[in-house]
C-alpha positions as CSV (number, residue, x, y, z in Angstrom):
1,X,8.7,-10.4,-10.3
2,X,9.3,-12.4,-6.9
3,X,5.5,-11.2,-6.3
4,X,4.5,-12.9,-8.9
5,X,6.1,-16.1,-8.2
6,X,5.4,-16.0,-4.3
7,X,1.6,-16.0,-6.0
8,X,1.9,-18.8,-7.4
9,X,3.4,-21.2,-4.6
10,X,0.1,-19.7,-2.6
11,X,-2.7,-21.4,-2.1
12,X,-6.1,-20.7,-4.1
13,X,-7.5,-19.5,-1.2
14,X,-4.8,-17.1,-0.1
15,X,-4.0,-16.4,-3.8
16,X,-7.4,-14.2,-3.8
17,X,-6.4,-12.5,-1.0
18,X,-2.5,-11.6,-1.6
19,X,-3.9,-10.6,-5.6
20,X,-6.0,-8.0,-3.7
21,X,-3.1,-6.2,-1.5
22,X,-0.9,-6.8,-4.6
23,X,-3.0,-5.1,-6.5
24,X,-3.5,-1.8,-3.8
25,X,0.7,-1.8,-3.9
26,X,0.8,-1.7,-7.4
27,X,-1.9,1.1,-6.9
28,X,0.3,2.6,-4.7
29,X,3.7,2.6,-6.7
């Protein structure tokens, strides 16, 4: 849930990049 929210304070530009590693922990777990 704090993933989520740390997201959303992010930048646009960084928000494409944090969605991809958030993506390869979810993955992961």
């Amino acid at each position: 849930m704090e993933m989520m929210a740390a997201l959303k304070q992010q930048p646009p530009q960084q928000h494409r990049n944090i969605s991809l590693e958030v993506k390869r922990i979810c993955c992961s777990n």
